[in-house]
MARZATOR-231429 format. One line per field, with one value per residue (C-alpha): residue number from 1; x, y, z. Coordinates in steps of 0.5 Angstrom, whole numbers, plus 500, padded with zeros to 3 digits. Example, Ala and Ser with C-alpha at 12.3 -4.5 7.8 and 13.67 -1.06 7.14 Angstrom:
resi 1,2 .
X 525,527 .
Y 491,498 .
Z 516,514 .
END
This chain:
resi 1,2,3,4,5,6,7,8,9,10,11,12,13,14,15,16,17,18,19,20,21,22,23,24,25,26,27,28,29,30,31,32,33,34,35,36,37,38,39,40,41,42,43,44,45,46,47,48,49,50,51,52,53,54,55,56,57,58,59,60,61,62,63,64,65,66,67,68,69,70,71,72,73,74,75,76,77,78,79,80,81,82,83,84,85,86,87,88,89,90,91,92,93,94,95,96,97,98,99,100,101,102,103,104,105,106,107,108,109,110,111,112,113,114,115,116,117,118,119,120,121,122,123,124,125,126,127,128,129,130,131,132,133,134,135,136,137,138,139,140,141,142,143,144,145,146,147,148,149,150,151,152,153,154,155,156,157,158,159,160,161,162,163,164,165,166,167,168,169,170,171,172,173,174,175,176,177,178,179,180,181,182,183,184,185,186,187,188,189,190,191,192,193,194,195,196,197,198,199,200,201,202,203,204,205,206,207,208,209,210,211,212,213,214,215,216,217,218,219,220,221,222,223,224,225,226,227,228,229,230,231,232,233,234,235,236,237,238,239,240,241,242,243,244,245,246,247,248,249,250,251,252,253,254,255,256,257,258,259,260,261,262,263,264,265,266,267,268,269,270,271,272,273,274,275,276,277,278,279,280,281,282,283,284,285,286,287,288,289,290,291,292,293,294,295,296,297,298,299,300,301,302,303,304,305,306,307,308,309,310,311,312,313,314,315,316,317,318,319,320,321,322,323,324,325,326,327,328,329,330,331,332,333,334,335,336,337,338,339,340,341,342,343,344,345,346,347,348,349,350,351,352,353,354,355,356,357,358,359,360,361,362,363,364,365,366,367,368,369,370,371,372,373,374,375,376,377,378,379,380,381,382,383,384,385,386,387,388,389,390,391,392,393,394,395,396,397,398,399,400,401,402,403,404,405,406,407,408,409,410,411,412,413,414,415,416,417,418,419,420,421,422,423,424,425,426,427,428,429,430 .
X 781,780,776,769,767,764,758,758,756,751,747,749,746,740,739,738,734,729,729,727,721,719,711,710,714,712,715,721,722,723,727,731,731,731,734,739,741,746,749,751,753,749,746,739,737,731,727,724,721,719,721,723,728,724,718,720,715,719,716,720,726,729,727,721,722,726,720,716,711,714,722,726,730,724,725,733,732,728,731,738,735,733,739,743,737,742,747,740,738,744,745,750,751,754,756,752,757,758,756,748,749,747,739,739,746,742,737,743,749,756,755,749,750,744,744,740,736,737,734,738,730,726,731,731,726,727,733,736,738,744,747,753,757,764,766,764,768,770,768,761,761,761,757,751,752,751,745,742,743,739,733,733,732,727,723,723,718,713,715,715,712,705,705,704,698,698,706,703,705,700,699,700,695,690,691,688,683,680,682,677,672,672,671,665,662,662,661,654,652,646,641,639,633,631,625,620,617,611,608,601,596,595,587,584,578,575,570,566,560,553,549,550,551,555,560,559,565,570,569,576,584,588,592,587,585,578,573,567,561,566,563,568,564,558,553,549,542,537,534,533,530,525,522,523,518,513,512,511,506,502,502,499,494,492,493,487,482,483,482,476,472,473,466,465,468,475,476,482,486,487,489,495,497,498,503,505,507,510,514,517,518,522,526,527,530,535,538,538,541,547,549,553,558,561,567,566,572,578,584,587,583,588,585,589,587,580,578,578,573,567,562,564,560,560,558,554,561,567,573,573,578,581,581,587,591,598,601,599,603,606,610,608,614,614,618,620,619,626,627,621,623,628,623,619,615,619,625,628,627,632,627,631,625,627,626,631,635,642,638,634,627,628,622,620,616,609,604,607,603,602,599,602,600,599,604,605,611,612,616,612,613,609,607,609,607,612,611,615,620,618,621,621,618,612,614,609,604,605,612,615,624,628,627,633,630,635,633,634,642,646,653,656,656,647,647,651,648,642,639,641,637,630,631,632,627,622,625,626,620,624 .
Y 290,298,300,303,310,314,316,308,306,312,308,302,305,307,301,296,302,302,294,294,298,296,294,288,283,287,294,290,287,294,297,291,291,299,303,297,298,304,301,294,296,291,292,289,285,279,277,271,268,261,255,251,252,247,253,259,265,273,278,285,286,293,291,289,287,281,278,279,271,271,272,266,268,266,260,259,262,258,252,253,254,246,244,248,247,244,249,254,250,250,258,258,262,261,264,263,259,261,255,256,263,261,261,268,271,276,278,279,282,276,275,272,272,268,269,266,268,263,264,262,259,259,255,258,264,266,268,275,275,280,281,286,287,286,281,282,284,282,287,287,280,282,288,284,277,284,286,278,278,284,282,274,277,282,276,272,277,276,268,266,259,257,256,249,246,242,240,238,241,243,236,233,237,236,229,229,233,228,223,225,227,221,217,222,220,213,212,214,220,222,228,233,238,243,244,248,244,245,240,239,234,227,226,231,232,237,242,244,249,246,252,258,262,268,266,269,267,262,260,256,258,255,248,249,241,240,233,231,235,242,248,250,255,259,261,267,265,272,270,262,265,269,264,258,263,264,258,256,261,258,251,254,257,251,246,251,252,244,243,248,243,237,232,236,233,237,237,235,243,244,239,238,244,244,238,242,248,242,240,246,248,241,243,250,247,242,248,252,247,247,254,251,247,242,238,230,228,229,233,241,246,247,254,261,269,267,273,275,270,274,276,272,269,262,256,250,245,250,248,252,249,242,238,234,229,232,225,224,229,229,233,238,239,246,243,247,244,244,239,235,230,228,226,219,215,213,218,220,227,230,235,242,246,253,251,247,247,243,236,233,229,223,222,219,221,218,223,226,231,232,238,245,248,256,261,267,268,266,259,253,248,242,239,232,230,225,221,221,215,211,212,219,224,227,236,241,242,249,248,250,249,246,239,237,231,226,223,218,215,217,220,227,227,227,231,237,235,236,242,240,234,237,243,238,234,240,243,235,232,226 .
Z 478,478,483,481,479,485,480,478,486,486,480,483,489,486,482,487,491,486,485,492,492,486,487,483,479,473,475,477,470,468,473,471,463,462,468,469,462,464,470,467,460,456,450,451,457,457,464,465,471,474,478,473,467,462,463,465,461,459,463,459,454,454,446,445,438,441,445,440,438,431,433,433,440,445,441,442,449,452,447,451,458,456,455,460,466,471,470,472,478,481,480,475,470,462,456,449,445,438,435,439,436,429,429,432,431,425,432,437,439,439,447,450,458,462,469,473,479,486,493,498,501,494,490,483,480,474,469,466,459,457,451,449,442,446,451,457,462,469,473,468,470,478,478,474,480,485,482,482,487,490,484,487,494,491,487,493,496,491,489,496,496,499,508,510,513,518,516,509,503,497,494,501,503,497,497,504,503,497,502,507,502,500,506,508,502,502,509,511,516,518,515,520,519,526,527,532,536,543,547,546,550,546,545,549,551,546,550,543,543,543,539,536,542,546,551,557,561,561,569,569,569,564,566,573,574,573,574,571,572,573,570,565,561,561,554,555,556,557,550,552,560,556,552,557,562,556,555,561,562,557,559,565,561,557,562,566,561,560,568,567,562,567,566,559,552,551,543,540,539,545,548,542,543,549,548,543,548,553,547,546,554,555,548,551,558,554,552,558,562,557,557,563,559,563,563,562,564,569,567,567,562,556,554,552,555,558,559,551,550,554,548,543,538,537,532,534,534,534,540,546,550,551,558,557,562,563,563,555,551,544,540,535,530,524,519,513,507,505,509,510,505,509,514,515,520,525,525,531,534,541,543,548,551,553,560,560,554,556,557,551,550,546,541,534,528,528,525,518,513,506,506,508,513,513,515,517,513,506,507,508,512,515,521,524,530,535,541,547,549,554,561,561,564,560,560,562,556,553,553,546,545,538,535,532,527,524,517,512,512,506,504,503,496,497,503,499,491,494,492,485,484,487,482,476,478,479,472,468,472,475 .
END
């Protein structure tokens, strides 16, 4: 065989350059039908890429005509990849033969050549099609396998095969992800919501306001212990005191005119009014003595900022503070309305206060609302109320942390749908 040109090796050179730097299989398929043209001495080329003989797909023609939906040599191409597919995966090239020629033999030149394109790694991506009017020869034959070569190579960089994933293969690796979502949703798991939650006292005593009035001062300190009959807070009383010392002046006045008339007759008048003004002091120094308000019980005094109490008007019954026994506490839970479906009586709750956010609390539902309660921020939520284990010791009052709440059994199908089916029973009223 005549050794080759130097101008053939320069665009061989050339070629095999511009096959490697192709960006994209797009640009490689020209690189390979058109600037290959020159090089390789054939008259029109066609490039197929696929992992599989029966279904390999054209990428470029360096005769558009020739791949063209309604020419019958895609037909007969694709035809003969079928009935040579074994030849293909193995790498091994073939010569149309005359009588397979008949279908296309007015479209195409006398010799066909199919050249597939096999990775070492990747086994077979795709097939080059050459056609030429004269025989190929045999250094045609060994530049075309060189250049092959060189385009296989290149193919494997954009056909590599996905990576696997934990030594499984796509299907592998599909089958066990269905696998695993299957036993997900068959086997139940518990529905979980997160929550706000403070420790407050349970049934307290509520120091309430015995009339419309003006808080004086409030003469205790938060979560300071207090007993029966310890004065807790003050109501002003300047206005009771100028009324009590003016009755009390006019009984003395009528009790002395009555006294004055002993052994004559004393008319009915002043004597009822004289019971009138008695009744009217008695009254008077009922609520004088409760302007001082006193606790009815022993506890500690659960009340914020004392001192923003100081000359603030209050209604007869309105809540001032709590006298709480610390070792009565429950907890009170914000739920989102999100999530408060998933919420009943009885449901466990695990409690992490800030204070000591490693350990939990156990507890569980008692108290459930079905009103939303005001919020400051356009999410509702409401409020629930849990009782603390037995045997545990009960958290300072006031404390505040998460609650992780755990609800209704059910299966991950439910747990992901989940937003769905509210929606379409909103929308469809189910």
């Amino acid at each position: 065989m005549a050794q080759p040109s130097v101008e053939l090796l320069q665009a061989l050179l050339k070629l095999e350059r511009q096959i490697r730097e192709a960006p994209d299989p797009e640009a490689l398929a020209k690189v390979i039908t058109v600037q290959g043209q020159s090089v390789l001495g054939f008259k029109d080329a066609v490039f197929y890429s696929g992992a599989n003989a029966n279904r390999m797909r054209p990428r470029a023609a360096s005769n558009e005509t020739i791949i063209d939906p309604s020419s019958p040599v895609l037909a007969w191409i694709e035809k003969l990849f079928e009935l040579h597919s074994s030849q293909l995966d193995s790498g091994s090239s073939f010569v149309a033969s005359e009588d397979s020629r008949s279908p296309v033999k007015n479209f195409l030149p006398k010799n066909v050549l199919f050249i597939p394109l096999h990775h070492s790694k990747h086994g077979l991506l795709g097939c080059i099609v050459f056609t030429k009017t004269a025989n190929f020869s045999r250094k045609e034959i060994f530049l075309i396998n060189h250049v092959a070569g060189t385009i296989s190579h290149a193919l494997g960089v954009f056909f590599k095969k996905p990576k696997q994933v934990l030594g499984l293969g796509i299907t592998q690796l599909a089958a066990f992800i269905s696998i695993v979502v299957f036993l997900l949703s068959v086997f139940p798991i518990n529905l979980t919501a997160l929550a706000p939650v403070e420790v407050v006292s349970y049934q307290p005593e509520i120091i309430k306001a015995p009339f419309d009035g003006v808080i004086e001062e409030i003469t205790v300190e938060p979560f300071s212990k207090v007993g029966p009959g310890t004065l807790i807070a003050r109501l002003n009383n300047y206005r009771l005191k100028a009324v009590y010392d003016d009755v009390v002046q006019k009984v003395l006045k009528a009790e002395s005119r009555i006294s004055s008339k002993q052994g004559k007759s004393v008319g009915q008048g002043p004597q009822s009014d004289l019971e009138n003004l008695k009744t009217i002091m008695q009254k008077t120094e009922k609520r004088l003595l409760q302007t001082n308000i006193r606790a009815q019980s022993n506890g500690i005094a659960i009340i914020k900022s004392p001192g923003e109490w100081k000359g603030r008007l209050v209604k007869a019954g309105e809540k001032i503070l709590e006298i709480a026994d610390p070792r009565e506490v429950e907890f009170v839970l914000k739920i989102p309305a999100r999530h408060a479906d998933l919420i009943s009586h009885g449901s466990s709750v695990k409690v992490f206060l800030d204070r000591s956010p490693f350990s939990s609390l156990a507890a569980s539902v008692v108290d459930t609302s079905l009103v939303p309660a005001k919020s400051d921020t356009p999410e509702k939520y409401y409020i629930f109320k849990a009782s603390l284990g037995e045997s545990q010791t009960p958290p300072h009052i006031g404390q505040k942390g998460i609650a992780r709440i755990y609800g209704e059994r059910s299966n991950l199908l439910f747990l992901i749908f989940r937003g769905q089916m509210k929606f379409a029973q909103t929308i469809f009223g189910l």
